[in-house]
FIDREN-577556 format. One record per residue (C-alpha): residue in three letters; x, y, z. Coordinates in steps of 0.02 Angstrom, whole numbers, m for minus. Layout:
// FIDREN-577556
<pt><residu>ALA</residu><u>X</u><v>Y</v><w>Z</w></pt>
...
//
This chain:
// FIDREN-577556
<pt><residu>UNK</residu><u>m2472</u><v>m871</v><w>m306</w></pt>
<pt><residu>UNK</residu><u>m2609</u><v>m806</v><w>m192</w></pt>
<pt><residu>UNK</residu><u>m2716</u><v>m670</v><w>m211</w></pt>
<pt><residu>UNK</residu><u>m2678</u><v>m494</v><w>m154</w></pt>
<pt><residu>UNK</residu><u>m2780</u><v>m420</v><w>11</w></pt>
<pt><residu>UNK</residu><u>m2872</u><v>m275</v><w>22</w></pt>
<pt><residu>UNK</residu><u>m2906</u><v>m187</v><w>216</w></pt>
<pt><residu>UNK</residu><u>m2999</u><v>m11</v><w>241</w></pt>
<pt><residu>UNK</residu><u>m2909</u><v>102</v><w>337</w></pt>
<pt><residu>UNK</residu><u>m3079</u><v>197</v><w>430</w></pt>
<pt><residu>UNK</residu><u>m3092</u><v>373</v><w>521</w></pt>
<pt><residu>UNK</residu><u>m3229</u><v>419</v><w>653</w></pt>
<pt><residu>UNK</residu><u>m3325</u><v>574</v><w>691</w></pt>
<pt><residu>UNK</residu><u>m3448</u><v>561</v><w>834</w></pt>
<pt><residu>UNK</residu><u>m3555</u><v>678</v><w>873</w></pt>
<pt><residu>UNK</residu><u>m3713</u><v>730</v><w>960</w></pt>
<pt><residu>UNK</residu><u>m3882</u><v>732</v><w>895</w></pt>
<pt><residu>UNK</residu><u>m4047</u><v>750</v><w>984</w></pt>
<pt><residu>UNK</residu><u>m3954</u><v>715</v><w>1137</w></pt>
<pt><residu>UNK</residu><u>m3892</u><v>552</v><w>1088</w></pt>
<pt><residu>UNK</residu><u>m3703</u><v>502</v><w>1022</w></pt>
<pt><residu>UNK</residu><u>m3704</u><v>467</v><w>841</w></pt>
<pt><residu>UNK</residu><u>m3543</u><v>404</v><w>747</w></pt>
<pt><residu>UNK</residu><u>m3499</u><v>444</v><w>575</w></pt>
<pt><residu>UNK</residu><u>m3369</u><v>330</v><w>489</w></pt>
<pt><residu>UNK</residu><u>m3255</u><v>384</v><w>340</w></pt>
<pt><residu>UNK</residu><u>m3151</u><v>258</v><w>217</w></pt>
<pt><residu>UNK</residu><u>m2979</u><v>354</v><w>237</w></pt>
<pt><residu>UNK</residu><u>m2886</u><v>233</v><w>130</w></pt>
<pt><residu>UNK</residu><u>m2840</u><v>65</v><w>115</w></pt>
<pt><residu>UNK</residu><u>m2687</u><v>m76</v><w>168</w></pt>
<pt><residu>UNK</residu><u>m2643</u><v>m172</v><w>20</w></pt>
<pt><residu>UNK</residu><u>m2552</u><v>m349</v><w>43</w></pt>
<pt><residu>UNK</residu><u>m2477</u><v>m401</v><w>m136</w></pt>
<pt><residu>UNK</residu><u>m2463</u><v>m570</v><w>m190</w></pt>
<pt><residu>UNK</residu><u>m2261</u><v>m550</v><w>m167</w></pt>
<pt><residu>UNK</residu><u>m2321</u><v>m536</v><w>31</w></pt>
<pt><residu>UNK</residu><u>m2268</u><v>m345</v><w>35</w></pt>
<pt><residu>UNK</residu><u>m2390</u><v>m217</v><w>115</w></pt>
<pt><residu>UNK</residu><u>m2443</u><v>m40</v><w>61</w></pt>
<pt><residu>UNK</residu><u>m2547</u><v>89</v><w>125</w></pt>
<pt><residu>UNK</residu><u>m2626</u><v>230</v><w>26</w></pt>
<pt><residu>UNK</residu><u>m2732</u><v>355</v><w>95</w></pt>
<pt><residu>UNK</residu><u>m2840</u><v>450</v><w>m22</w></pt>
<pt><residu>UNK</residu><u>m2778</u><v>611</v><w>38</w></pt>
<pt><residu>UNK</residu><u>m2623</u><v>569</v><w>m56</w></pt>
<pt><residu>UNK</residu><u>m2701</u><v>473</v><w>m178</w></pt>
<pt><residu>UNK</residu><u>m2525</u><v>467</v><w>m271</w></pt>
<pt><residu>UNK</residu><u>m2419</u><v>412</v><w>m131</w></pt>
<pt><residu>UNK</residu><u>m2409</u><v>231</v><w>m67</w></pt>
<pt><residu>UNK</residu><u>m2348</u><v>207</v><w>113</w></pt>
<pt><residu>UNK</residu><u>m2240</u><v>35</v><w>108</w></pt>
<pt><residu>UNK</residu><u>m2260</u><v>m62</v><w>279</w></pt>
<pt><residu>UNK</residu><u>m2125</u><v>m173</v><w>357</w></pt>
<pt><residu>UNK</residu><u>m2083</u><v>m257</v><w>518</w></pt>
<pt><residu>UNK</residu><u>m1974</u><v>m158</v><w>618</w></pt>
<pt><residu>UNK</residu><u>m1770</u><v>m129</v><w>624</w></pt>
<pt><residu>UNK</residu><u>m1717</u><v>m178</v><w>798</w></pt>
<pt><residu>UNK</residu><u>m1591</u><v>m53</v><w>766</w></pt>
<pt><residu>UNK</residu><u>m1675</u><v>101</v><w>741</w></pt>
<pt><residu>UNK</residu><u>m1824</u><v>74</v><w>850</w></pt>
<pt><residu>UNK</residu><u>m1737</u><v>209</v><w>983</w></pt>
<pt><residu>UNK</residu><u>m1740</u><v>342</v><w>863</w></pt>
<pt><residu>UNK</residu><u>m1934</u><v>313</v><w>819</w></pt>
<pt><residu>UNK</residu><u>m2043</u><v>414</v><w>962</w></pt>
<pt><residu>UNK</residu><u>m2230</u><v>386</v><w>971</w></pt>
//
């Protein structure tokens, strides 16, 4: 069985100092794969919610707007 996978999930915050563009970067959370091959995102937000991730239903892909 492998080994489970860890991903940050980052943020960015650029700003302006002294006239030049600085970028700040935050860890927001991370994406988890498990060893069983199913994926999870937490964000530390809501540290005690996970977010499961799966390939899309063919079938309900109308009803999703982005």
């Amino acid at each position: 069985m492998s080994q489970a996978k860890f991903w940050d999930v980052l943020t960015k915050k650029e700003y302006i100092h002294d006239g030049e563009t600085k970028t700040l970067w935050y860890r927001a959370g991370v994406i988890k794969t498990a060893s069983s091959g199913k994926r999870y995102l937490q964000l530390f937000q809501y540290p005690n919610i996970d977010y499961f991730i799966v390939e899309p239903d063919d079938d309900q892909l109308d009803a999703i707007q982005i």
